[in-house]
C-alpha positions in Angstrom: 134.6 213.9 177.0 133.7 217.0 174.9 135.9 219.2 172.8 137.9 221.9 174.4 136.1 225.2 175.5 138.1 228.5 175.5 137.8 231.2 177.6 139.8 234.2 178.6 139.0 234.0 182.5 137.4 231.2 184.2 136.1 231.5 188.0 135.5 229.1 190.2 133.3 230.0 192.9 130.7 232.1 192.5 130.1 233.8 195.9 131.0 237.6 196.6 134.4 237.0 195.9 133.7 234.7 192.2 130.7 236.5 191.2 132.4 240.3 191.9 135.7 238.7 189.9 133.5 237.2 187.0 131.4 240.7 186.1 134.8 242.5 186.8 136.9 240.3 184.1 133.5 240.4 181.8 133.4 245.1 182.0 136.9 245.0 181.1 135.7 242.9 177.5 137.5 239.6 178.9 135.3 236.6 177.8 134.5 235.1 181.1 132.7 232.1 182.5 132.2 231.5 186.2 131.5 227.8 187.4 130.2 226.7 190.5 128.5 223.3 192.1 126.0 225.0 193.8 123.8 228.1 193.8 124.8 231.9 192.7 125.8 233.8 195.4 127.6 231.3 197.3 127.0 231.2 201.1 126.7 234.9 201.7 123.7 235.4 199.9 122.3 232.0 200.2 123.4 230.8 203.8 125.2 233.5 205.3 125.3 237.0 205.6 122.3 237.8 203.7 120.1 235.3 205.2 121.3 235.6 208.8 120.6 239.5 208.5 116.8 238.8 207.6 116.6 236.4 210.7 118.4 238.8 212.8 116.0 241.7 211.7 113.0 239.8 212.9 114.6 239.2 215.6 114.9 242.6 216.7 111.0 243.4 215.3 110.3 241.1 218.0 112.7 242.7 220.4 110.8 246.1 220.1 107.6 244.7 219.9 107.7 243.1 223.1 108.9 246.9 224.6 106.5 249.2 222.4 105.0 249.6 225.4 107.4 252.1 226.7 107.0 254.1 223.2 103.3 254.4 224.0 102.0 251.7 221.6 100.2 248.8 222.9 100.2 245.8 221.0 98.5 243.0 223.5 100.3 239.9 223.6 103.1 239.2 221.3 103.5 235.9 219.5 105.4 234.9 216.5 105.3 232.0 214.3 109.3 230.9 214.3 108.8 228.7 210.8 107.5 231.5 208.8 110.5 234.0 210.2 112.8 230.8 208.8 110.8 231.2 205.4 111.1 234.9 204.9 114.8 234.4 205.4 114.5 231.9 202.5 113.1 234.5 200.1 115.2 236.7 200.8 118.3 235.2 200.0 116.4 233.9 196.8 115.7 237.2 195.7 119.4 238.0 195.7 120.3 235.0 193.9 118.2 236.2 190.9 119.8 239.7 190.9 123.2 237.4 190.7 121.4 236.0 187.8 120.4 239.1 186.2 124.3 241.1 186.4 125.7 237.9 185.2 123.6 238.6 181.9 123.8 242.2 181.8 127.5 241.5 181.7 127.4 238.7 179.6 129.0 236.5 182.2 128.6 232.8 181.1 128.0 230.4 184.3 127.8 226.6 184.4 126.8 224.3 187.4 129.1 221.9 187.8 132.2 220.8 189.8 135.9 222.2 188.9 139.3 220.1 188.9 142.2 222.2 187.6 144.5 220.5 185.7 147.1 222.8 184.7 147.3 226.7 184.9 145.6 226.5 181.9 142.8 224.2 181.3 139.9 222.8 183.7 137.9 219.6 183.8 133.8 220.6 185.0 132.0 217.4 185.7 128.4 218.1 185.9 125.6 216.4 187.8 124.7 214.0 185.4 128.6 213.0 185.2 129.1 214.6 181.8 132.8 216.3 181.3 134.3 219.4 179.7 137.3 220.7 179.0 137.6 224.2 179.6 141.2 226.3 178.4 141.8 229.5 179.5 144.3 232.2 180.4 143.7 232.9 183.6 142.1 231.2 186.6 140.4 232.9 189.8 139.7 230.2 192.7 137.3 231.4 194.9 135.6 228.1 196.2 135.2 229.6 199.7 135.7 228.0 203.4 133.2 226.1 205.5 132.8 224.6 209.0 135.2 222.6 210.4 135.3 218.7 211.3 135.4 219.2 215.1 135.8 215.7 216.9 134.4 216.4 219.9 131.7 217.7 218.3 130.3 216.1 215.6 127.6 217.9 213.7 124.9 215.1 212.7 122.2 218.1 211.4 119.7 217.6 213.7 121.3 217.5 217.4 124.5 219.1 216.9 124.2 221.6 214.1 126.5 224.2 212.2 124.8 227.9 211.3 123.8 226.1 207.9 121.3 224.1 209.8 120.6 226.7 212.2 119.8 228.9 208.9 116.5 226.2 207.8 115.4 224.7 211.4 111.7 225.6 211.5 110.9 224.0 215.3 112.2 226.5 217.3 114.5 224.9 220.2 114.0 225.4 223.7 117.1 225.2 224.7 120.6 225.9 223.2 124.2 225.7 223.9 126.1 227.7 221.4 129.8 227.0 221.3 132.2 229.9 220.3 131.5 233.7 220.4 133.1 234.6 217.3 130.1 236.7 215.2 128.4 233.2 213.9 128.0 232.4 217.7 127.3 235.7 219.0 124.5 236.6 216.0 122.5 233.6 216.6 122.7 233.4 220.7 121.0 237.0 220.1 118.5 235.5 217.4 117.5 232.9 219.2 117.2 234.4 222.7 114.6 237.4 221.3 112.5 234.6 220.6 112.4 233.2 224.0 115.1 229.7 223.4 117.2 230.0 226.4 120.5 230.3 225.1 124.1 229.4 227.2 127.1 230.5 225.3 130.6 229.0 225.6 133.9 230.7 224.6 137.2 229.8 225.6 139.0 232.7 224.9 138.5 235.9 227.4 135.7 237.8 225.3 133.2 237.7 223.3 133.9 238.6 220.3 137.8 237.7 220.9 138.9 240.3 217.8 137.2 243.0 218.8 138.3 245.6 221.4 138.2 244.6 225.0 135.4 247.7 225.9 133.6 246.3 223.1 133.6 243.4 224.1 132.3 244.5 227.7 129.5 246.4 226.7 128.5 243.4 225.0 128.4 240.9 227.4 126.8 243.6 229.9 124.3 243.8 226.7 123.9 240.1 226.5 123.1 239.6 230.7 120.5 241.9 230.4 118.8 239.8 227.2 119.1 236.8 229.5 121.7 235.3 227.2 124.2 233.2 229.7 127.9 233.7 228.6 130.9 231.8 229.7 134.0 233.4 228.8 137.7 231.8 229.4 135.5 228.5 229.5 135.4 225.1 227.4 132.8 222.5 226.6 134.1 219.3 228.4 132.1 216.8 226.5 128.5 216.8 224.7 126.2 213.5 224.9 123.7 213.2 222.5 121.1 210.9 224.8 118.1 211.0 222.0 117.4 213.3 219.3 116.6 216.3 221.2 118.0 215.9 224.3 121.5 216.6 224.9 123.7 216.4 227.9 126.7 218.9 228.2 129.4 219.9 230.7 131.2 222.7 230.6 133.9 224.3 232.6 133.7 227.4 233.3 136.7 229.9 233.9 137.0 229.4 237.6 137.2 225.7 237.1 133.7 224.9 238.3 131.6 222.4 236.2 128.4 223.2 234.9 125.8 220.8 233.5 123.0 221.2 231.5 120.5 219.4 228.9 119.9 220.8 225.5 117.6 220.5 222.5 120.1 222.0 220.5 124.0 222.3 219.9 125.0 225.0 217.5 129.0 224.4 216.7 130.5 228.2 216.2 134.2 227.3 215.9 136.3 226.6 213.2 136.4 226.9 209.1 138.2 225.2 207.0 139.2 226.0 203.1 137.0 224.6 200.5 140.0 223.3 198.6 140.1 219.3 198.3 139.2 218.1 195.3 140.4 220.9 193.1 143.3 219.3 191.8 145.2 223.0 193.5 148.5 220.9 194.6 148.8 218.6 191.8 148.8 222.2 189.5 151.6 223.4 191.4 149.4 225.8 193.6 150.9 225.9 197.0 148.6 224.9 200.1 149.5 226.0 204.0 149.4 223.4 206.4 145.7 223.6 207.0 144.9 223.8 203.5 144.2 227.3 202.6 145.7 228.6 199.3 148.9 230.8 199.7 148.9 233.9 197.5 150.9 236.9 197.3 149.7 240.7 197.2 148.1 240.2 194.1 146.3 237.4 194.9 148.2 235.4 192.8 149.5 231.8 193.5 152.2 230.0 193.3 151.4 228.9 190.0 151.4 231.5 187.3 148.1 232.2 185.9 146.3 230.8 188.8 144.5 233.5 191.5 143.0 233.3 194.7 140.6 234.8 196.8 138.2 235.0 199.7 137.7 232.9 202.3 140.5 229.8 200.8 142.7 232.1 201.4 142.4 232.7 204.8 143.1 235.7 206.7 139.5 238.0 207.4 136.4 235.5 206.1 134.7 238.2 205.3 132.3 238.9 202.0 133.6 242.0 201.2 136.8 241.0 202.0 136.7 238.7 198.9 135.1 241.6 197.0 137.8 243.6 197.4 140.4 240.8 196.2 138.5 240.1 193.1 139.1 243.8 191.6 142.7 243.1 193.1 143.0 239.9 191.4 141.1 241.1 188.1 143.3 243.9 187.9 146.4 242.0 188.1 145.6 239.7 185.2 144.8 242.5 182.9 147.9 244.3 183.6 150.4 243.2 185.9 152.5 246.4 185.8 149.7 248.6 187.5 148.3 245.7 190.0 147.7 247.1 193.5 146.9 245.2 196.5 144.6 245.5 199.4 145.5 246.7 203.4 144.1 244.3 205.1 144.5 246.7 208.2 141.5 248.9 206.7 138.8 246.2 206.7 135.7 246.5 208.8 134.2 243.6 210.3 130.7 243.9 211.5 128.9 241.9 214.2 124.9 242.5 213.8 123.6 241.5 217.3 121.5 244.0 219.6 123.8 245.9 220.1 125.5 245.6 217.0 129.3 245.9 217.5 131.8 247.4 214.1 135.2 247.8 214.0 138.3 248.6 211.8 141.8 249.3 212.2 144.0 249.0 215.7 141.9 247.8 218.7 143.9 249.9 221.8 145.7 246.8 222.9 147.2 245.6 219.4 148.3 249.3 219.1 150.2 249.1 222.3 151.5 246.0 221.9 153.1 247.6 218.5 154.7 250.6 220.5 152.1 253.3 219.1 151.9 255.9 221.4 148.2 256.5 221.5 145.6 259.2 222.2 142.2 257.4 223.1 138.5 259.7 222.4 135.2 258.2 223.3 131.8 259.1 223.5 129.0 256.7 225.2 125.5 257.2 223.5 123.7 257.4 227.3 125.1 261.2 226.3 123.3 260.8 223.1 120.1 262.9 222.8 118.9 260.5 219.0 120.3 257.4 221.0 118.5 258.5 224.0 114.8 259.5 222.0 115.2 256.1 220.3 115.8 253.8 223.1 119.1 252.7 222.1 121.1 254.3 224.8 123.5 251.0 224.6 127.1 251.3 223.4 129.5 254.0 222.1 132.3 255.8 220.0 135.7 255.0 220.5 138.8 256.4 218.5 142.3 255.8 218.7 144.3 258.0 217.2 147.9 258.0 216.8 149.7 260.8 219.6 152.5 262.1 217.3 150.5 262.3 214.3 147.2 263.1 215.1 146.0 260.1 212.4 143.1 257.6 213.4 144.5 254.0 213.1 141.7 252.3 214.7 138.1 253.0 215.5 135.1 250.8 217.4 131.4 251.1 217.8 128.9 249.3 219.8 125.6 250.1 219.3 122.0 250.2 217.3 123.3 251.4 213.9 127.5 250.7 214.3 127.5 248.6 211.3 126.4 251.3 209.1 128.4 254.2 211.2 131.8 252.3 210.8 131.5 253.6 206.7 132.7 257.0 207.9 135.7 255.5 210.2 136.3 253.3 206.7 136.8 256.1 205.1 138.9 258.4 208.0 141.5 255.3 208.3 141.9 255.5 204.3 142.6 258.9 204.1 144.5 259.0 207.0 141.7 261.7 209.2 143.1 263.7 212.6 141.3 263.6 215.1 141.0 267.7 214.5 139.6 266.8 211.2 136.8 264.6 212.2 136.2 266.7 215.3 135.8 269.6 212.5 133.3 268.3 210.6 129.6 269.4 210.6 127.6 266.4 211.6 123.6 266.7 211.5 121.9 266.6 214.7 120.5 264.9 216.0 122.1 261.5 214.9 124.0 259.3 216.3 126.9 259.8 214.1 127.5 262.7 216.1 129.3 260.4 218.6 131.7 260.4 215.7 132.4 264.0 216.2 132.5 264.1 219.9 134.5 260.8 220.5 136.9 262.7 218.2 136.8 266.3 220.4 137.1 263.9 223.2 140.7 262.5 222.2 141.9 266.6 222.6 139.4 266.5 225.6 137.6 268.9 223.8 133.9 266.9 224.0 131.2 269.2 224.2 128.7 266.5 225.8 130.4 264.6 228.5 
């Protein structure tokens, strides 16, 4: 075993969460060294939201294509070649890896591929491939190791048959047919991805919605959305039992919420449900860092654990497994190390989450029910984009606005968006709920027309039932 390494901050993890904290720690002069097992970027940028984006963007390419048509444009038949979408999805995410790469540099973040065991608040063994060992000292630690899918019994993911959205991610032979089980966003992104190219996809979700955090009109407009792609969605249903016969054929029955069983055969399972905290192995308990029942690290507002000089973010942590989620708690955690007295912490009520399906659905804040069911007496303003002359020139009449503000104070606590562009309209909402917008405020504001952030504006108006256009 090799001498003893020093470092000011050592990260472990090097995802959005680990890589944000690393370059952080390294701006404010902190001599920093991030480790990690696998690639830069961690699953975002190599097998999650980065490469599912690309997939989903050719996905709707093809979705168009198939109705330019009706914008005047004839194409002639329309086929694709499913392996070489796979591929650009590939290059993508490795072109994102290399601008990890390049900040750590620029920052003069030092990174070494290996695996991590923490041994005390202040020292670290890494164990590279080859076996060789170092012992690493440092001040403070930042675990950000990240969450992945779940051992489900009942459905165990071989790779091939029954797969998780890492295999989905590199399968080059297009299946014919799929069942997809769970309509959280994993579930929901790749039903749409798969179904633009012509796989016929069944859905299962035992809860009442797709998209169970979301709002219940989003959630409707959705599934409407989902019929009409030819997407088969059981909701308030289960998967009784899946039977792998041979590779590629699979028999399933599922129960749907009358009671009624359905069965099928598929080429395909994608498992959808359940993550679990990439923490075994650390050596996190044995350090005196305190674990919840299913394993996720517990941490307080400053991300700190139970162990002094020992942080935690993203995804281990539980709560929102969301990339910029973890982002955000890597300034908060960064921030506390360097000087406790002025560490803030994060509202975890503000934090969009994005779904990027046709149409896309965005949210952040209250959804109407949870703001009932907390006693807030509401005001409710919406605006559907049929009433929207750039949603209506585009073709993407799909979806709407909807606000909630709260009645006594005019504030928004909560706002949701279904439709072509909601994950990059929910910014504005972002930054209403922050600085605590009236509805008379956003109402007031000059937005450009035609766009369809002007359903913005008018869902506002429409909470004083002041809407121009409906």
């Amino acid at each position: 075993m090799s001498h003893f390494e020093k470092y000011d901050i050592v990260v472990i993890g090097a995802g959005p969460g680990g890589y944000v904290a690393a370059i952080k720690a390294a701006q404010a002069g902190k001599k920093t060294l991030c480790i990690d097992k696998a690639e830069l970027g961690g699953i975002c940028l190599n097998w999650g939201c980065i490469p599912t984006k690309a997939l989903l963007k050719s996905a709707e390419l093809m979705h168009y294509t198939k109705k330019a048509a009706d914008f005047g444009i004839n194409t002639g038949a329309v086929t694709h070649d499913f392996a070489k979408v796979i591929e650009r999805s590939r290059g993508v995410s490795g072109t994102m890896t290399k601008g990890i790469e390049y900040l750590f540099k620029k920052n003069k973040v030092e990174f070494l591929r290996a695996s991590a065991r923490v041994i005390a608040s202040n020292l670290i063994e890494a164990t590279s491939a080859d076996g060789s060992k170092k012992n690493i000292t440092c001040d403070a630690i930042i675990v950000a190791t990240g969450a992945s899918p779940a051992v489900i019994p009942a459905f165990p993911i071989d790779g091939k048959n029954l797969i998780s959205y890492r295999q989905a991610l590199e399968c080059k032979e297009q299946p014919k047919k799929l069942l997809v089980i769970g309509a959280g966003a994993i579930g929901v992104e790749f039903s749409y991805f798969f179904n633009a190219f012509g796989t016929e996809v069944t859905i299962v979700e035992a809860l009442s919605q797709l998209l169970p955090v979301e709002d219940k009109d989003s959630a409707k407009v959705l599934a409407q959305a989902f019929k009409k792609q030819g997407i088969t969605a059981h909701t308030s249903a289960k998967v009784k039992s899946v039977t792998v016969v041979k590779d590629g054929v699979i028999d399933a029955v599922i129960e749907d919420s009358a009671g009624k069983e359905i069965k099928l055969t598929v080429d395909r399972v994608l498992v959808a449900i359940g993550m679990k905290p990439n923490t075994a192995g650390l050596g996190l308990a044995e350090a005196g860092v305190a674990l919840d029942a299913r394993g996720f690290v517990t941490v307080n507002a400053h991300c700190q654990t139970s162990s002094a000089g020992i942080y935690a973010i993203g995804d281990c942590t539980g709560r929102q497994m969301l990339a910029h989620k973890a982002s955000f708690e890597a300034e908060v955690a960064v921030a506390a190390i360097l000087n406790p007295k002025k560490a803030h912490g994060l509202n975890y009520g503000q934090i969009p989450g994005c779904t990027y399906c046709q149409p896309q659905v965005a949210s952040v804040g209250l959804t109407e029910a949870k703001a009932k069911e907390l006693g807030r007496d509401v005001k409710i303003g919406k605006f559907p984009f049929t009433a929207s002359g750039k949603a209506q020139a585009i073709a993407a009449a799909d979806g709407f606005v909807k606000l909630i503000f709260d009645a006594q104070t005019d504030a928004i606590i909560g706002a949701h968006i279904v439709g072509i562009d909601a994950t990059e309209m929910i910014a504005e909402l972002c930054l209403a709920l922050k600085v605590e917008a009236t509805a008379a405020e956003i109402g007031a504001t000059i937005h450009a027309h035609p766009t369809l952030a002007e359903a913005v504006m008018e869902a506002a108006l429409d909470a004083h039932g002041e809407a121009v256009h409906i």
